[in-house]
C-alpha positions as CSV (number, residue, x, y, z in Angstrom):
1,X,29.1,13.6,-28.8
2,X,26.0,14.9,-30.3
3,X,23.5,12.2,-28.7
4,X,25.5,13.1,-25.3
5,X,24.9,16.4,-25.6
6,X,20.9,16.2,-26.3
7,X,20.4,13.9,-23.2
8,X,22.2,16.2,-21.3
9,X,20.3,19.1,-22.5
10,X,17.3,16.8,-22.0
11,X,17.9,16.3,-18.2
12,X,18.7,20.1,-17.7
13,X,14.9,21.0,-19.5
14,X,13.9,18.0,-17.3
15,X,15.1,19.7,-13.8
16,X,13.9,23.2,-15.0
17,X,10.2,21.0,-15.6
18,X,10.4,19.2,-12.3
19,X,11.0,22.7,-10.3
20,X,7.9,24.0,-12.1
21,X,5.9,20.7,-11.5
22,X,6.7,21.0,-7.2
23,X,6.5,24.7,-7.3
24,X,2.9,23.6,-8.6
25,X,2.3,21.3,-6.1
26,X,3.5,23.8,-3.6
27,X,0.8,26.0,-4.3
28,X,-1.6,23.2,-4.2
29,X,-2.6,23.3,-8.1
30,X,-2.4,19.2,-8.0
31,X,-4.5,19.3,-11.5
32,X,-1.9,20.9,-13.6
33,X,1.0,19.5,-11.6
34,X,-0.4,15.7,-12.7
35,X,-1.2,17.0,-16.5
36,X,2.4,18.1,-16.4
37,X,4.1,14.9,-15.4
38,X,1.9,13.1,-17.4
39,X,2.9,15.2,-20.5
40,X,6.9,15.1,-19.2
41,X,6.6,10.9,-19.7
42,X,5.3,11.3,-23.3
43,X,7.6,14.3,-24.4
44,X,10.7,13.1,-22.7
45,X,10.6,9.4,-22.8
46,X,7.7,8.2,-25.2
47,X,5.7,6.5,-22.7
48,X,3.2,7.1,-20.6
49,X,3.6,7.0,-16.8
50,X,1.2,3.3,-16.9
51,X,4.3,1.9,-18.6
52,X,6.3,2.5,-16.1
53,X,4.5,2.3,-13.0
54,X,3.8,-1.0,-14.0
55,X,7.2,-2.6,-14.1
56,X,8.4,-4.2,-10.9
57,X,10.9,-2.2,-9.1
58,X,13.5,-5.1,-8.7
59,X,13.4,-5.1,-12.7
60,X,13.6,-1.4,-13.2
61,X,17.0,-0.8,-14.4
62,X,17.6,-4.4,-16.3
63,X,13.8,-4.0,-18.2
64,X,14.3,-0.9,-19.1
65,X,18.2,-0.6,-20.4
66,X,18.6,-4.2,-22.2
67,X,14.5,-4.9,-23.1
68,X,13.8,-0.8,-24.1
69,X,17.2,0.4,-25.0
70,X,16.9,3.5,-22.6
71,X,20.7,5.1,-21.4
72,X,21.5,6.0,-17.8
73,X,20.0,10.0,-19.2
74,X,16.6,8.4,-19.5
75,X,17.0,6.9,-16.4
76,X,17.8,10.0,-14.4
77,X,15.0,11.7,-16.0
78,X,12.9,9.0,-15.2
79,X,13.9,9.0,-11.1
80,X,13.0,12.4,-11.8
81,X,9.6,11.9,-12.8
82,X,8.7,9.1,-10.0
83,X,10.0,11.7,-7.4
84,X,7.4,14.2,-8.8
85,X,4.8,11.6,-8.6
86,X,5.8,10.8,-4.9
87,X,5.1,14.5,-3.7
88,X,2.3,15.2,-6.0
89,X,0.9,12.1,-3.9
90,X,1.9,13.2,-0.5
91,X,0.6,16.3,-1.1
92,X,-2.9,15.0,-1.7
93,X,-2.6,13.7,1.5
94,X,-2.0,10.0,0.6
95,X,1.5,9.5,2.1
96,X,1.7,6.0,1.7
97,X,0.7,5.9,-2.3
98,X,4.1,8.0,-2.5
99,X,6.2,5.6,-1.1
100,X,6.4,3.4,-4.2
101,X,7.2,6.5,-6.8
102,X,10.0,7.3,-4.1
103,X,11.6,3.5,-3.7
104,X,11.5,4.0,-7.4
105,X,13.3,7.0,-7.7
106,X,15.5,6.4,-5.2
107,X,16.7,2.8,-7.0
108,X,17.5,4.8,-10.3
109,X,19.1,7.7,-8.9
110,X,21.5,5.3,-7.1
111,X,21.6,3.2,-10.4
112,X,22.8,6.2,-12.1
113,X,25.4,7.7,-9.4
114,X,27.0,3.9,-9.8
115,X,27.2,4.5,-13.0
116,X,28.4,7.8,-13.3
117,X,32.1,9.0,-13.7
118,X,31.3,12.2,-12.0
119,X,30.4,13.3,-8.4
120,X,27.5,15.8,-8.0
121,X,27.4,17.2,-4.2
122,X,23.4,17.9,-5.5
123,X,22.4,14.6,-6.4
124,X,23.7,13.1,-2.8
125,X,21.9,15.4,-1.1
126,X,19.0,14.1,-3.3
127,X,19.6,10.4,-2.6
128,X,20.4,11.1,1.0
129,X,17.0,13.2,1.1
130,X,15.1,10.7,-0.9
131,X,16.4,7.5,1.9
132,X,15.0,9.7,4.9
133,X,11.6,10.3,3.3
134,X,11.3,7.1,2.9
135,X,12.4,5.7,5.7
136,X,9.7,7.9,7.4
137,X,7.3,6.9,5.7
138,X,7.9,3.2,5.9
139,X,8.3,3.7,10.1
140,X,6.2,6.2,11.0
């Protein structure tokens, strides 16, 4: 129960850190919204974002639960993270170099929602959200 209960505490400091990253990026500090990303892929998952930017997004999921041993928490956290990366590079006006951290995102969070024994309202809205921005940027 213990382990449970850090990853969950982990993804609730990992939302809290994400609303601080885009309120960043809403303000247009882009600087200190890509320091803090960069430091949320060390502190929460021991990697830097390289690492994971570089693995194809058909492997995503298999690489990292059977080859790194990451659980569905890490996961989350991680679609977290890519969806950061996406609006800190829409923001800086280079739609299309988001579309990748968002296809990214978007594959773990629905990764995790299969996987999951609960239903969160918040996290469809998420995915539903996540499928339109992507879709617009793809066909627009």
């Amino acid at each position: 129960m213990y382990k449970r209960d850090f990853i969950l505490r982990m993804i609730e400091m990992m939302a809290e850190l994400i609303a601080g990253i885009l309120g960043l990026i809403k303000k247009g500090d882009y600087k200190q919204a890509s320091l803090a990303i960069d430091k949320a892929y060390e502190d929460f998952l021991q990697k830097d974002a390289a690492f994971f930017n570089e693995i194809p997004i058909e492997d995503l999921t298999t690489e990292l639960l059977k080859k790194h041993d990451y659980t569905n928490g890490h996961l989350e956290i991680l679609s977290e993270l890519f969806f950061a990366q996406g609006e800190l590079a829409s923001a800086n006006g280079q739609s299309s170099d988001g579309l990748p951290y968002y296809e990214k995102s978007l594959i773990l969070m629905e990764f995790c929602l299969g996987e999951s024994k609960t239903f969160s309202f918040e996290k469809q809205q998420r995915l539903m959200a996540l499928t339109e921005k992507i879709d617009k940027l793809k066909y627009n």
